[in-house]
ZADO-299051 format. One record per residue (C-alpha): x, y, z; residue number from 0; residue in three letters; chain. Coordinates in steps of 0.25 Angstrom, whole numbers, plus 5000, padded with zeros to 4 digits. Each point is the difference from the previous one (the first is absolute). Last residue first. Layout:
<dokols>
((X Y Z) NUM "ALA" "A")
...
</dokols>
This chain:
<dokols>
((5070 5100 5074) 154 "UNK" "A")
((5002 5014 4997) 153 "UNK" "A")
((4991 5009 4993) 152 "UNK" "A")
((5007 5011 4991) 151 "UNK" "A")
((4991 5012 4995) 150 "UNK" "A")
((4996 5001 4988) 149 "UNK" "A")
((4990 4989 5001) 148 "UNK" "A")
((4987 5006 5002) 147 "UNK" "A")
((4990 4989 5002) 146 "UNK" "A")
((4999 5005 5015) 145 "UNK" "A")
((4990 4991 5008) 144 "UNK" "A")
((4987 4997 5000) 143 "UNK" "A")
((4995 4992 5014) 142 "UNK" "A")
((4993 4988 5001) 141 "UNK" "A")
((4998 4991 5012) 140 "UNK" "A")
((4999 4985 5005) 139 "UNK" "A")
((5005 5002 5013) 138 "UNK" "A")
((5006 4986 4998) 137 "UNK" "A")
((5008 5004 4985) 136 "UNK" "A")
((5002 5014 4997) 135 "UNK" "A")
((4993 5004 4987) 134 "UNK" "A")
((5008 5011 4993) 133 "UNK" "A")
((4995 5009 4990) 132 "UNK" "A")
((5007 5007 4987) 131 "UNK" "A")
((4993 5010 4990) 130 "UNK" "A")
((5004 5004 4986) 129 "UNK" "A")
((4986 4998 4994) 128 "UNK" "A")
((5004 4990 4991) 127 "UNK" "A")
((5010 4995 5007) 126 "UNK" "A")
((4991 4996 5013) 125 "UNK" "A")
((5012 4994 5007) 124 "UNK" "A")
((4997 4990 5011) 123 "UNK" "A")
((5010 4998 5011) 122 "UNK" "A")
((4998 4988 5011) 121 "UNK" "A")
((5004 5000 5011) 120 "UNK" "A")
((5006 4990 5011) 119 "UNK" "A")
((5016 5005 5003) 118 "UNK" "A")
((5000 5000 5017) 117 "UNK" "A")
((4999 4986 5001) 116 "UNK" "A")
((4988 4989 5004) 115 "UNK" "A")
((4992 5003 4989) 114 "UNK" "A")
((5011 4997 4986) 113 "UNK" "A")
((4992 4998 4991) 112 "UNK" "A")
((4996 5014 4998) 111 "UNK" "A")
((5013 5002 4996) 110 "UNK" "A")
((5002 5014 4996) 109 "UNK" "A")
((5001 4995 4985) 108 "UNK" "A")
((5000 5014 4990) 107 "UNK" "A")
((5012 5000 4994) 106 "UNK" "A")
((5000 5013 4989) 105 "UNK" "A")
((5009 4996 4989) 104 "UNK" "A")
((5006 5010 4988) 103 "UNK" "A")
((5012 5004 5007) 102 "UNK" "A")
((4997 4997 5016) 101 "UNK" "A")
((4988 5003 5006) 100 "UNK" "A")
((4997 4995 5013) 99 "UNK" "A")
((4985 4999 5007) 98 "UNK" "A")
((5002 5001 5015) 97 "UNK" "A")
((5006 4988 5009) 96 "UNK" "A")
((5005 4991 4988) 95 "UNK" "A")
((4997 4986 4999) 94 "UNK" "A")
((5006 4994 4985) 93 "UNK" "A")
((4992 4991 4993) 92 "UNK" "A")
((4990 5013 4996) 91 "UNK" "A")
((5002 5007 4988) 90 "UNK" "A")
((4994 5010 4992) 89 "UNK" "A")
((5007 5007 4986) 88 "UNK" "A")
((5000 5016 4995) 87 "UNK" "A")
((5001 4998 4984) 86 "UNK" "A")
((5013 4996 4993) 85 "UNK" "A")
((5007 5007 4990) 84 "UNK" "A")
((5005 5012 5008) 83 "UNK" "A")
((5006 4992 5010) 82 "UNK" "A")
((5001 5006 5013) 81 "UNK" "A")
((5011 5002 5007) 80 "UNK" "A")
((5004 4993 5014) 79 "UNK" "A")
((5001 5011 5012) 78 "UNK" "A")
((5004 4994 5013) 77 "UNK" "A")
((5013 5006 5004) 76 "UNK" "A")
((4997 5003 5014) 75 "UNK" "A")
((5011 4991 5002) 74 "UNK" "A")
((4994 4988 5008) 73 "UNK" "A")
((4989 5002 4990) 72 "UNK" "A")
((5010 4997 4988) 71 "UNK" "A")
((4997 4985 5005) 70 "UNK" "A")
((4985 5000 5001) 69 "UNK" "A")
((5000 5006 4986) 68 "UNK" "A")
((5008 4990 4995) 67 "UNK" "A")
((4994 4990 5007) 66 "UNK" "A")
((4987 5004 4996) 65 "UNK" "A")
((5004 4999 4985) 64 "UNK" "A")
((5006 4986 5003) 63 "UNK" "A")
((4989 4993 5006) 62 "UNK" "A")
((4995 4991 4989) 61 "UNK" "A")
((4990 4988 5003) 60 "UNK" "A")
((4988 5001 4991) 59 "UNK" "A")
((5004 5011 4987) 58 "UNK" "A")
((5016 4996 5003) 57 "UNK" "A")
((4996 4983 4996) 56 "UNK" "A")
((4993 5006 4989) 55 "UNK" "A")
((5011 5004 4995) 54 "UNK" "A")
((5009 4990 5003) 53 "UNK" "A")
((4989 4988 4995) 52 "UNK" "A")
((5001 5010 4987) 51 "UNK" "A")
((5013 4999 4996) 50 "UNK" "A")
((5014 5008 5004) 49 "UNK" "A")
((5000 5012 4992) 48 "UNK" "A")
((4987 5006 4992) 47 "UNK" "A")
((4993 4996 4989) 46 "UNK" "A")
((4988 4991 5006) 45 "UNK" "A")
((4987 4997 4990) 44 "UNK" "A")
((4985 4999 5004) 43 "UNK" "A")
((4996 5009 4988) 42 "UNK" "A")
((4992 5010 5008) 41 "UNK" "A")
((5005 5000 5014) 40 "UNK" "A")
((5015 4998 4998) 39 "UNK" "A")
((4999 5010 4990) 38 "UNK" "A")
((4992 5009 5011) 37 "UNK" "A")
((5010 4997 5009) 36 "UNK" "A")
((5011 5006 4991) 35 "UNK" "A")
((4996 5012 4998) 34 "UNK" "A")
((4994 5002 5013) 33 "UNK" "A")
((5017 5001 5003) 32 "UNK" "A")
((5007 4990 5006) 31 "UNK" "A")
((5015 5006 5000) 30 "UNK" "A")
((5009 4989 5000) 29 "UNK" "A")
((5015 4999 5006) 28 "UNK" "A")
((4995 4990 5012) 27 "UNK" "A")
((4984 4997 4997) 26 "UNK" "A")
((4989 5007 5009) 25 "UNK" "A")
((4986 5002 5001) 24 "UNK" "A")
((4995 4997 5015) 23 "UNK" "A")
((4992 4991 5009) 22 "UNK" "A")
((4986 4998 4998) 21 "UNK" "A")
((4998 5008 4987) 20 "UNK" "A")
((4990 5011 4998) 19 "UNK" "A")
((5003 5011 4988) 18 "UNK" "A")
((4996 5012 4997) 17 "UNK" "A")
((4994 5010 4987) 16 "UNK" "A")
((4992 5012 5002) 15 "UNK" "A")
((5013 5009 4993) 14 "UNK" "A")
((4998 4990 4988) 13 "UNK" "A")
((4992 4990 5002) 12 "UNK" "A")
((4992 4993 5011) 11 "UNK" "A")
((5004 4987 5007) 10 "UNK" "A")
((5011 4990 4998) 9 "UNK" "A")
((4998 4986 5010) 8 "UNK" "A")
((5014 4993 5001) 7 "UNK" "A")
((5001 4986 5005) 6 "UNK" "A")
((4987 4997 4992) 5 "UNK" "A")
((4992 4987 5004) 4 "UNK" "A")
((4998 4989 4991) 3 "UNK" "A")
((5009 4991 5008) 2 "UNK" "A")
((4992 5001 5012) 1 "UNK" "A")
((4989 4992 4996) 0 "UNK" "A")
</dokols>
C-alpha cells in the first residue's frame, strides 16, 4: 500500500509553490532544485548523482541539513542560503523546539510523540496564508506563533 505513496508532495506553482517531504532534500554536490523534482514527478525518471534508493533514502531519513545548522549554532553562524530554484520545503523527522529555517527548509517536528519530556509540540504552518501554530501535547492547546523568519531561531 505504501509503496505508492510519494516521498515528496509538490504543491502550487510558481511564487505559491512548496513542497512537503518527511525528512529532507539533500544529495552531496547536487542542487535539488523544483526543476528537478517535477521531472522525477512526471516522467518517473532519476538523473542525479548516487541512485535513487539514496535519494530517497535523504527524503525519509536525512538529518544533514539540521545538523549543519545545529552545528553552525554553536557559533552563531546559523545562516544556510536559500536556493533560488527550489521553492520553501517542510519537514519533520527531526525534533526542533521552535520552528527552524535553514536555506530552503523549515522543520516543523516538536515531538508531540514524545509526552513524557519537555519537547511534545507539534508545529503547523498555514503556507497559504503565512500563519504558524503550535499545538502542545497534554495540555492539549494551540497558539499562532511568528512565521516571520528573518530573525535566527536557535535550536
Amino acid at each position: 500500500m505504501l509503496e505508492n505513496e510519494p516521498y515528496v508532495l509538490c504543491v502550487g506553482e510558481g511564487a505559491d509553490r512548496y513542497n512537503v517531504v518527511h525528512a529532507e532534500l539533500s544529495l552531496p554536490a547536487f542542487s535539488i532544485s523544483d526543476e528537478f523534482l517535477d521531472k522525477i514527478s512526471t516522467t518517473g525518471k532519476y538523473s542525479g548523482p548516487h541512485n535513487l534508493d539514496y535519494f530517497l533514502d535523504r527524503a525519509c531519513w536525512g538529518r544533514s541539513l539540521i545538523q549543519q545548522y545545529r552545528a553552525k549554532a554553536y557559533t552563531n553562524d546559523t545562516y544556510l542560503a536559500e536556493k533560488a530554484d527550489r521553492s520553501i520545503t517542510y519537514c519533520g523527522h527531526s525534533v526542533v523546539l521552535h520552528p527552524v529555517k535553514t536555506g530552503n527548509h523549515i522543520y516543523l517536528d516538536g515531538g508531540i510523540c514524545f509526552f513524557d519530556t519537555m519537547v511534545n509540540k507539534l508545529f503547523i504552518a498555514d503556507a497559504t496564508n503565512k500563519v504558524m501554530y503550535s499545538y502542545t501535547g497534554p495540555k492539549m492547546s494551540l497558539e499562532e506563533i511568528d512565521f516571520n523568519f528573518d530573525r535566527v531561531i536557535k535550536c
